[in-house]
C-alpha positions in Angstrom: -10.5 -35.1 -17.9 -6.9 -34.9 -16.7 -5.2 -32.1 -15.3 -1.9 -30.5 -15.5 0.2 -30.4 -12.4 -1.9 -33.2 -10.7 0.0 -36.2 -11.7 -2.3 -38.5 -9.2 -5.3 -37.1 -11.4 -3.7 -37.8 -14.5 -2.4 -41.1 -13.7 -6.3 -42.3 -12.4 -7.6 -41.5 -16.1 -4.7 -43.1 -17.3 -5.5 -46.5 -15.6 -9.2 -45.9 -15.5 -10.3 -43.7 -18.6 -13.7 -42.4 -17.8 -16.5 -42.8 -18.7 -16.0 -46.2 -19.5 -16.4 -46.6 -23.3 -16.5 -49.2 -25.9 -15.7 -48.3 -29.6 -17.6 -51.0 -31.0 -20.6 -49.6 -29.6 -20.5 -46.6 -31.9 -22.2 -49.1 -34.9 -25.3 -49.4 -32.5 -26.0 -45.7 -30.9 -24.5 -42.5 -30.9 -24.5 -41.2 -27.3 -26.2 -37.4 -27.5 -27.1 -35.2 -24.6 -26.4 -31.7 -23.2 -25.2 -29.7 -23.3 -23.8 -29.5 -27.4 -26.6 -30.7 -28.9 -26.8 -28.4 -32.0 -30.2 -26.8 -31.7 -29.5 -26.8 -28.3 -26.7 -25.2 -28.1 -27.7 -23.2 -31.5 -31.0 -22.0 -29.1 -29.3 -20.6 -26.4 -26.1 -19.1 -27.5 -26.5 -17.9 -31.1 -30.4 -17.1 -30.8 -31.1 -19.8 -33.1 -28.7 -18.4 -36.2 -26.2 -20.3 -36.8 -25.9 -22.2 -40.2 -23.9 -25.5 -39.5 -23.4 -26.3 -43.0 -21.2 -23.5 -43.0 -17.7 -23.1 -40.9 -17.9 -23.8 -37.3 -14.7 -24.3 -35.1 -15.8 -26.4 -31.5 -13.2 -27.5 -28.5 -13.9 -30.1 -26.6 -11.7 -29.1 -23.3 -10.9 -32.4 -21.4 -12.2 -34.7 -23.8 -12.0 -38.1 -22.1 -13.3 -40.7 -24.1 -15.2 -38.8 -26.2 -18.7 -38.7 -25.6 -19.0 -34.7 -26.3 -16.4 -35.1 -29.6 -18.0 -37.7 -31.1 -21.5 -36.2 -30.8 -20.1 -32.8 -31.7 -18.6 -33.9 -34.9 -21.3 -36.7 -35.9 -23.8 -33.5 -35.6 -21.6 -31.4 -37.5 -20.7 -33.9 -40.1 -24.5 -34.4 -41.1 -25.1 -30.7 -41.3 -22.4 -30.1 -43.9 -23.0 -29.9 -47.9 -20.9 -33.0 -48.5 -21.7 -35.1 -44.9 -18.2 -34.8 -43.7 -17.6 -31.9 -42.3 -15.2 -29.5 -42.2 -11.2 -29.9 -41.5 -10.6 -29.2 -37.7 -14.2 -28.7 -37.4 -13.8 -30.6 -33.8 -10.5 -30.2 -31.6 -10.5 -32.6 -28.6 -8.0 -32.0 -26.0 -7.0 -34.4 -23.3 -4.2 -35.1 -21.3 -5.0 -39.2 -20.9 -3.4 -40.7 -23.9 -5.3 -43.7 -22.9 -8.5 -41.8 -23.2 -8.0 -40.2 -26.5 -6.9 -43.8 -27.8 -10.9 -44.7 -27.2 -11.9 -41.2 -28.7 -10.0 -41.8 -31.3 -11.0 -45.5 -32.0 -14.4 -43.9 -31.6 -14.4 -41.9 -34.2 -12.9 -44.3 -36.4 -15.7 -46.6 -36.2 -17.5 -43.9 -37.5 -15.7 -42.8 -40.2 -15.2 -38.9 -38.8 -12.6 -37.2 -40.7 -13.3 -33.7 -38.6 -11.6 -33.9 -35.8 -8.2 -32.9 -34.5 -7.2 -35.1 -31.5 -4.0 -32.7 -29.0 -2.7 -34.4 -26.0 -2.6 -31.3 -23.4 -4.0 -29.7 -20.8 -6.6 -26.6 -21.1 -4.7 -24.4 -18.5 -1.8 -24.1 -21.0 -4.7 -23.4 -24.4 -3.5 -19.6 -24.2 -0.1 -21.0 -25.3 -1.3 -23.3 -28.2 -1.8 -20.9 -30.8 -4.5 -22.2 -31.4 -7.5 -20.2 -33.5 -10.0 -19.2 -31.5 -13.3 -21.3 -31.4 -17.0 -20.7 -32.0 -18.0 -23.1 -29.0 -16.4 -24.4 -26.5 -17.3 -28.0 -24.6 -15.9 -28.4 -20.7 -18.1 -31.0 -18.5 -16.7 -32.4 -15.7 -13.1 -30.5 -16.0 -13.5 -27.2 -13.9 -14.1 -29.3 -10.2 -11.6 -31.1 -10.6 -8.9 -28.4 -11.1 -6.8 -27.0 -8.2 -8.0 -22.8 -9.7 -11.4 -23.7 -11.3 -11.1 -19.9 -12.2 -7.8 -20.5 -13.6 -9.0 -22.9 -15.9 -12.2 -21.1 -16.8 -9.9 -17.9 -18.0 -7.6 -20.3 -20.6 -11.1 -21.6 -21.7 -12.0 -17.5 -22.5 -9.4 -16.8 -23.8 -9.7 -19.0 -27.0 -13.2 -18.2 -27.4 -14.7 -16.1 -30.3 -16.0 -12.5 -28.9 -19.2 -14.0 -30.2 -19.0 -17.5 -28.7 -20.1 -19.5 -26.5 -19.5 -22.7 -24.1 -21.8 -25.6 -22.6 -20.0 -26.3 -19.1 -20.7 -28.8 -16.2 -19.8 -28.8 -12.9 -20.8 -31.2 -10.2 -23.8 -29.9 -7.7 -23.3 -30.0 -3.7 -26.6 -30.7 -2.7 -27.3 -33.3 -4.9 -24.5 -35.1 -3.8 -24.7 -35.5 -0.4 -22.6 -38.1 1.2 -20.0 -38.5 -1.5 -17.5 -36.3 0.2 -18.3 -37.7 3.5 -17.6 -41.2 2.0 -14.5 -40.2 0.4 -13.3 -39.1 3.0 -14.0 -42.3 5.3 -12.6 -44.5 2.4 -9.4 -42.0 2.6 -9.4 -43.3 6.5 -10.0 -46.7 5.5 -7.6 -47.2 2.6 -4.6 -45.8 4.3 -2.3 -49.2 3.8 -3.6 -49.6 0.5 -0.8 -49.2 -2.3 -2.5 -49.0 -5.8 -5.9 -47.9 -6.7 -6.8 -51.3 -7.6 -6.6 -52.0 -3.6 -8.7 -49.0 -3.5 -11.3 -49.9 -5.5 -11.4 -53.7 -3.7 -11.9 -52.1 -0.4 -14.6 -49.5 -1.6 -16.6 -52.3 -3.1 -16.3 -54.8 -0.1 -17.6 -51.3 1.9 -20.4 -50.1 -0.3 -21.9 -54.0 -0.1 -21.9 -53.8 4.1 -22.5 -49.7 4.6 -25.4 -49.1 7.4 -28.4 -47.7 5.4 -28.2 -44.8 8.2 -25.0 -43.7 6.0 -25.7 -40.6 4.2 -24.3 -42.1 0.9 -26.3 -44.9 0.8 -29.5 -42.9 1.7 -28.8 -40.5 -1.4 -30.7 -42.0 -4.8 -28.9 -39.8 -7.0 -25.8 -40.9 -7.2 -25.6 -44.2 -8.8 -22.8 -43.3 -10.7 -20.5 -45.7 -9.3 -22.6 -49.1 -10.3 -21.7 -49.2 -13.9 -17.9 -49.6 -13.5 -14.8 -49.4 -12.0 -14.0 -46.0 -14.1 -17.5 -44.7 -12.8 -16.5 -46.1 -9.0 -12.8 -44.0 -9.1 -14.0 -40.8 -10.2 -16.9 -40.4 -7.9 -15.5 -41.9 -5.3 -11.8 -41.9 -5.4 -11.0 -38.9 -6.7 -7.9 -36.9 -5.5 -9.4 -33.6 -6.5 -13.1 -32.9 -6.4 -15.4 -30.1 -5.7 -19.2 -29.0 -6.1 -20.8 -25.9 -6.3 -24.5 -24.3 -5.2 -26.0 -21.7 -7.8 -24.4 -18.9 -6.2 -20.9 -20.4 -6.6 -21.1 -21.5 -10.5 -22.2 -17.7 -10.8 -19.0 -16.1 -9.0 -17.2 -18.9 -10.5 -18.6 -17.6 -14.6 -18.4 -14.0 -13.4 -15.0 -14.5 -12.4 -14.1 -14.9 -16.2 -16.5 -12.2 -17.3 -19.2 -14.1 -18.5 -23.2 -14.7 -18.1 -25.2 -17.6 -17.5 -27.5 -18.0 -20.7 -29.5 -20.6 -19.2 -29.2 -23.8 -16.7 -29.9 -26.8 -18.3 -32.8 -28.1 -18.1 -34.1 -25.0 -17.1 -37.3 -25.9 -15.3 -34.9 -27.7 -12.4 -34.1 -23.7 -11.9 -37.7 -22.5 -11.6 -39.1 -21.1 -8.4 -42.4 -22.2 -9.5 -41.5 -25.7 -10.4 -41.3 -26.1 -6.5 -43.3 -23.7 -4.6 -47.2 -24.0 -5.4 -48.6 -22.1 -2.7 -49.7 -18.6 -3.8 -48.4 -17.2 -0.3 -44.9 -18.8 -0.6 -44.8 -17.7 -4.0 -45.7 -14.3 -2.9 -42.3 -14.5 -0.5 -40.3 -14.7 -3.5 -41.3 -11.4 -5.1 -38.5 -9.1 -6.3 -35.8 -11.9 -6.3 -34.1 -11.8 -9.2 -33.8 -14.8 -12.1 -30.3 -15.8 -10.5 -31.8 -15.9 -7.0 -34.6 -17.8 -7.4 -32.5 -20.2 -9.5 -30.4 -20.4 -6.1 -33.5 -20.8 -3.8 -35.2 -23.9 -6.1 -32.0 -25.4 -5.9 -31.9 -25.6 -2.3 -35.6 -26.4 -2.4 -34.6 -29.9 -4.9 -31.7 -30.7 -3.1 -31.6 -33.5 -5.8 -29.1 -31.4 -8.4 -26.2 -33.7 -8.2 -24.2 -31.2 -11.3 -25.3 -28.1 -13.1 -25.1 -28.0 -16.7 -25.5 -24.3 -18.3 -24.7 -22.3 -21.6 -22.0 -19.8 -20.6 -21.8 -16.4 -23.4 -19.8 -12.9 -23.0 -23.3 -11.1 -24.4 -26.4 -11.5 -22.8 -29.7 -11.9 -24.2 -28.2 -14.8 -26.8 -31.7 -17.1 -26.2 -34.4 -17.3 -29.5 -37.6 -16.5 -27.8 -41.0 -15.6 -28.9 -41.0 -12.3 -27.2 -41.7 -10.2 -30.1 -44.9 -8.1 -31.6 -43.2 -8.2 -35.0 -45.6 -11.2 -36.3 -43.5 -11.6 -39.3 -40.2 -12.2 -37.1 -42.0 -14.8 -35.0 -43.1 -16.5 -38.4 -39.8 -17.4 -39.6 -39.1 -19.2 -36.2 -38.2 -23.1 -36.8 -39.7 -25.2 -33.8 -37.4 -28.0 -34.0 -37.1 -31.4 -31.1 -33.9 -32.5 -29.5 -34.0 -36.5 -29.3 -37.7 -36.9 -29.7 -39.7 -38.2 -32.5 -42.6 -35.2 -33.7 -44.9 -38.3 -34.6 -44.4 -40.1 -31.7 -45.5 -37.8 -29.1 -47.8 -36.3 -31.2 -49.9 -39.5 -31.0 -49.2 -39.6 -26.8 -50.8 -36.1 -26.5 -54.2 -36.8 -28.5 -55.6 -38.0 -25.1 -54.0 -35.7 -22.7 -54.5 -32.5 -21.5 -51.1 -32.6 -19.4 -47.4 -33.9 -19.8 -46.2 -36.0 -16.6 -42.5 -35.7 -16.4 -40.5 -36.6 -13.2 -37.7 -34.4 -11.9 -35.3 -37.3 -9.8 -38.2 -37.5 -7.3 -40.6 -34.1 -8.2 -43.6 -35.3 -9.9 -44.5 -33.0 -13.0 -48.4 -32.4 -14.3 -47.5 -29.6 -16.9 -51.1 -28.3 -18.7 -51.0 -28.4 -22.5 -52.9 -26.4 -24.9 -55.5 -27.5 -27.3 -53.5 -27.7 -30.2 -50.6 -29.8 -28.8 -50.7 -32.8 -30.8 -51.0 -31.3 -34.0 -48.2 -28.4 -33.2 -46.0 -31.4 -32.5 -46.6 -33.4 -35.0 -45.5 -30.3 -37.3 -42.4 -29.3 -34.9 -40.3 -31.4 -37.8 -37.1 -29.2 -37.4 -38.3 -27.8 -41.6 -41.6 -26.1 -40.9 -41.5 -22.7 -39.2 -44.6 -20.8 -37.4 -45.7 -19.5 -40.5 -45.9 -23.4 -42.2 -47.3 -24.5 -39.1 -50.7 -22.3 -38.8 -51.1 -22.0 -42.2 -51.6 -26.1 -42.3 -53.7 -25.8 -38.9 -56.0 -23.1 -40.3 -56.3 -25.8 -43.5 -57.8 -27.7 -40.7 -60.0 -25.0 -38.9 -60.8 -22.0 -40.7 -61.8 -20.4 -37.8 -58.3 -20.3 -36.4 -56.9 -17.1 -36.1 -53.2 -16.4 -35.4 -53.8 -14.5 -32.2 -54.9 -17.7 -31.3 -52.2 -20.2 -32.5 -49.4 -17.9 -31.0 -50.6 -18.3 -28.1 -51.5 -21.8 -27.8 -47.8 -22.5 -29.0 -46.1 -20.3 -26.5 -47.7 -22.3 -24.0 -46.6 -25.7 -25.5 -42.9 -24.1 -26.6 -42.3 -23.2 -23.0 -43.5 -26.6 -21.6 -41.3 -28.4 -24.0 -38.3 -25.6 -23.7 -38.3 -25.7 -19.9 -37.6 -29.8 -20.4 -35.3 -29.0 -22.8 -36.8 -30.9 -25.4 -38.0 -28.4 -27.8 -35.7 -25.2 -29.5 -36.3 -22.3 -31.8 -34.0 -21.9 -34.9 -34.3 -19.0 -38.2 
C-alpha cells in the first residue's frame, strides 16, 4: 500500500506494515472477505462463468501484507486439477519490502507455489510488461495516491478487455472526525521527530479526548485499537482521502469503466432506508446510481466503499430470464456460510435479522427457506434443487419454487452471502 513519489508514504509502511499480520497465524485461519472471493467476484464480473480450474491471471495492486494474495491464491490453488495452482496464477505488487517479507512468509506457511511477489509501484504497471490480467485486486491504494485517476488508468491498462477489478476506497461520511483529528494531531505533533513520537502523543490524546469530539462520537471507526499499524494509517497518514457515491463514480468513469455492483449491495438500497410509502414515492425516476448516492447519505455509517469495477455492463448472473431451462443450470452457491447451519436457524423463522453498523434488518423469507439452503451446497443447481423439493411435496410446481427462491436469492445476494454460478 505504498506509493511512488511519496517517500513519507512509503517509508510509514516500511516501519509500520499494515495491516498488522502474523504468519504463524496462517496454520489457524485463512483471512477471506470482499471483495475477491471467487464466487463473489465470479458472480458479479463474469456472470457466474468462469472455470477456476482452468487459467486465471489475478493482480493484487498494493499488496501490503497480503490479506487479498493469500486469499486469492489459497482460493485458486483449491480450484485447480492438481491443488496447486497455476504458475503466476497470483502477482502481488508492493512497494514496502517489509510488507511483502510478511506476504511472503505468509504464503510460505501455506505452502503456495502460485504466486509472483514484484516490488513496485502500480502507477508505473504500464511499463512492466507485464501480461495483462483477468482480475485485478486494489483496496485501500487509490485514496491514498496524489491522482487517484492516475492510478486507476495503469490499473486499466493491464486489464483483460474482458476483466474485471474488486476496488476499495475509504467512505466520507462514515468517517467523520478522522480528518478533523488528523488534522489537530498535525497541530499537536508539530515538535515531534519520528512517527514513534507521533504515535505516543496520539495515544496519550485519544485516552483524554472530550466525548463532544467528533472522533470519539463516531462508532465506526475502531480501526485504530488493534495496533500501532492500524493507529498510523488511519490516523497518521500523509496522504488520505474519501469519497461519497458520486465521487467513486466520476472517479471509475474517469478510466472508462462501470460500477457492477457496491458491495454489500443492500447498504446501496433506497429501500433499505426509506420505509415510508410517500418518501419512497419522492424517489421515483432516480436512477440506480442516484439512489445508491441518496441511501448513502441517508446511512452516514459507510466508512469505505467496496464495488466490482468491469469495462461491459450487465456482467451480474441473475435470474432475470423466461428461458426455464437457462435458470435451471444456475448453481446457488454460499460465500463463508455453512448450508446446514443456517438451514437449521431458518426452520423457526419467517425473517432474517441482520444489522447494518447501527440499521436494524427484519428481511421476510419464503416458505421454503430452510430447505433451499440446506441444498445451496455450491454442486446442486435449480434444477437439482426442486427436483429434490418436489420428492418432498408433489404438489410443488416450479412456478412456485422460482419464485420462492428469487425471494430468498435476493435476500441472501443483497447481504452478499449467497451467488449464482453455471
Amino acid at each position: 500500500m505504498t506509493i511512488q513519489n511519496q517517500p513519507e508514504v512509503q517509508d510509514q509502511y516500511e516501519a509500520y506494515p499494515y495491516p498488522s499480520r502474523d504468519p504463524r497465524d496462517e496454520k489457524k485461519r485463512l483471512i477471506t472477505g470482499s471483495p475477491s472471493n471467487l464466487a463473489e467476484l465470479n458472480h458479479y464480473l463474469f456472470s457466474g462463468n468462469r472455470d477456476f480450474s482452468q487459467p486465471f491471471r489475478a493482480l493484487v495492486a498494493g499488496g501490503g501484507t497480503g490479506d487479498a494474495t493469500i486469499m486469492l491464491a489459497q482460493q485458486l490453488a483449491d480450484a485447480s486439477p492438481d491443488g496447486k495452482g497455476h504458475e503466476g496464477q497470483v502477482t502481488y505488487l508492493d512497494l514496502s519490502s517489509a510488507s511483502r517479507k510478511i506476504a511472503e512468509a505468509r504464503a510460505k506457511e501455506r505452502g503456495l507455489t502460485n504466486i509472483t511477489f514484484m516490488n513496485g509501484s502500480l502507477l508505473d504497471l504500464p511499463g512492466f510488461g507485464l501480461e495483462a490480467f483477468d482480475y485485478i485486486d486494489c483496496c485501500g491504494v487509490l485514496h491514498h495516491l496524489n491522482e487517484p485517476k492516475d492510478g486507476l488508468k495503469a490499473l486499466t491498462s493491464v486489464l483483460k478487455e474482458e476483466g474485471g477489478m474488486g476496488l476499495m476506497v475509504y467512505g466520507k461520511y462514515g468517517r467523520e472526525g478522522v480528518y478533523e483529528m488528523q488534522s489537530l494531531l498535525r497541530d499537536l505533533g508539530k515538535n515531534c521527530t519520528t512517527l514513534s513520537e507521533q504515535i505516543t502523543l496520539t495515544r496519550r490524546l485519544l485516552e483524554k479526548i472530550p466525548a463532544s469530539n467528533s472522533f470519539h462520537r463516531n462508532p465506526f471507526v475502531i480501526d485504530h485499537k488493534a495496533s500501532d499499524a492500524e493507529l498510523v494509517d488511519l490516523l497518521l497518514h500523509s496522504c488520505d482521502r474519501a469519497y461519497t457515491v458520486p465521487e467513486v463514480i466520476e472517479l471509475v468513469s474517469s478510466a472508462s469503466l462501470n460500477i457492477a455492483s457496491f458491495i454489500e449491495p443492500i447498504r446501496y438500497q433506497l429501500e433499505t432506508y426509506l420505509k415510508d410509502p410517500k418518501l419512497q414515492q419522492s424517489s421515483v425516476g432516480l436512477s440506480r446510481m442516484e439512489k445508491a448516492a441518496v441511501a448513502e447519505k441517508l446511512a452516514s455509517n459507510m466508512k469505505l466503499h467496496m464495488f466490482y469495477v468491469t469495462r461491459k455492463k450487465n456482467t451480474i448472473a441473475d435470474l432475470s430470464t423466461t428461458d426455464r431451462s437457462k435458470m435451471e443450470t444456475l448453481i446457488p452457491i454460499f460465500r463463508d456460510m455453512s448450508a446446514q447451519q443456517l438451514s437449521n436457524n431458518l426452520k423457526k423463522t419467517t425473517t432474517l435479522k441482520s444489522n447494518l453498523d447501527g440499521v436494524p434488518l427484519n428481511l421476510p423469507l419464503p416458505r421454503l427457506a430452510s430447505a433451499i439452503a440446506l441444498r445451496c451446497d455450491g454442486r446442486k443447481n435449480l434444477s437439482n434443487i426442486y427436483a429434490e423439493l418436489r420428492e418432498l411435496d408433489q404438489r410443488l410446481e416450479w412456478s412456485i419454487f422460482a419464485q420462492q427462491f428469487e425471494i430468498f436469492f435476493k435476500t441472501f445476494n443483497n447481504l452478499n452471502h449467497l451467488f449464482l454460478r453455471r
